[in-house]
C-alpha positions as CSV (number, residue, x, y, z in Angstrom):
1,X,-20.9,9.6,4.2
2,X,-20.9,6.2,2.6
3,X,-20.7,3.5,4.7
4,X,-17.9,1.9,2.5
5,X,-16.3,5.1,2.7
6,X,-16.2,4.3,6.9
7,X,-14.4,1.1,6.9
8,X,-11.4,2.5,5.3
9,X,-11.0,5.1,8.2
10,X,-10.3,4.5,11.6
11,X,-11.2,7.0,14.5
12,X,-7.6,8.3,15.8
13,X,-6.6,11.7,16.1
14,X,-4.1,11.3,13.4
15,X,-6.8,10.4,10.5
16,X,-9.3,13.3,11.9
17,X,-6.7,15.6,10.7
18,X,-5.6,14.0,7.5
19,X,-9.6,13.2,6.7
20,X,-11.9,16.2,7.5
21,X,-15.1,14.4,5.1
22,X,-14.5,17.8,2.6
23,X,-16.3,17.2,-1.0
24,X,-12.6,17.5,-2.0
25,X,-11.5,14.8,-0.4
26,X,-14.5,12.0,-0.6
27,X,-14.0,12.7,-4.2
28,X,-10.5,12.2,-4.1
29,X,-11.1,8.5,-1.9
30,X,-13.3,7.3,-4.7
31,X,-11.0,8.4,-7.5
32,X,-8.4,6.1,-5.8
33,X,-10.2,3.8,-5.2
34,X,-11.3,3.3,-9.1
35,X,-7.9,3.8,-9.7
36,X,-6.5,1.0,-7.4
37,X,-9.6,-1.3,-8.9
38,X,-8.3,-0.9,-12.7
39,X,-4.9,-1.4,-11.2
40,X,-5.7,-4.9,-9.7
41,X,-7.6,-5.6,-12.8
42,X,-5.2,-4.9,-15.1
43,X,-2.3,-6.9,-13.3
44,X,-4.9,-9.9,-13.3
45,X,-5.2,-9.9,-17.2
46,X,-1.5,-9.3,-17.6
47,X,-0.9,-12.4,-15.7
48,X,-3.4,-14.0,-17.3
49,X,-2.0,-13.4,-20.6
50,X,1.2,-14.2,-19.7
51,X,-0.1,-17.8,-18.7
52,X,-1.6,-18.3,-22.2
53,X,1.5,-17.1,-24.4
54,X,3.6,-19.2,-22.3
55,X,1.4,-22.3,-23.0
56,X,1.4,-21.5,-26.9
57,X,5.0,-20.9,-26.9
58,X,6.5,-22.2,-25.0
59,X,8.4,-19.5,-23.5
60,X,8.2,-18.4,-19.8
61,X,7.3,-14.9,-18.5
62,X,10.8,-13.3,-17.5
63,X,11.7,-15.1,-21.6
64,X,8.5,-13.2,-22.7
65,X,9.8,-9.9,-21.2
66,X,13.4,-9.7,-21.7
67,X,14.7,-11.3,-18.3
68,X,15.3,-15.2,-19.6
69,X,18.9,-14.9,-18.5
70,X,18.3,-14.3,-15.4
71,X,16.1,-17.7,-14.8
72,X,18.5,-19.6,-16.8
73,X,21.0,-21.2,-14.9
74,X,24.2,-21.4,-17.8
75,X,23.1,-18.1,-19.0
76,X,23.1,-16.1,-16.2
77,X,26.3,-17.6,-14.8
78,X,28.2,-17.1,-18.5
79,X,26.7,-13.5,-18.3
80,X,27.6,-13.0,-14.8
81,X,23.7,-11.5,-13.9
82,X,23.9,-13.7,-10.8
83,X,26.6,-13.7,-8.2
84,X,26.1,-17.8,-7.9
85,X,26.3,-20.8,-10.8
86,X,23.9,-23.9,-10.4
């Protein structure tokens, strides 16, 4: 077993069950764990790119995406998206 692999499970009775070292299984750990990697990546570069089109445009994220109303004080209260007015 890879020592990585260790850190990531603790020694109580519950995980001995739910963890039994099976080919299966360690193959199933790595698989989520390149998963969760590309995840994190990906959600870096999103916010990353959302940083540089707001700084050419002008435009914040929630604009960027469809949500500018509910970040803008007069628009939200005129549309009635938040149960408060600025």
């Amino acid at each position: 077993m890879n020592t990585t692999q260790e850190t990531f499970i603790t020694n109580t009775p519950a995980n001995d069950q739910l963890f039994n070292n099976s080919p299966e299984q360690l193959t199933l750990v790595e698989q989520l764990r390149k998963v969760e990697l590309f995840n994190g990546r990906a959600a870096m570069l999103g916010i990353v790119i959302g940083i540089v089109v707001e700084g050419l445009t002008g435009f914040g994220i929630a604009h960027q995406i469809g949500l500018g109303a509910l970040v803008d004080g007069y628009a939200a209260c005129r549309t009635q998206f938040l149960p408060f007015c600025f």
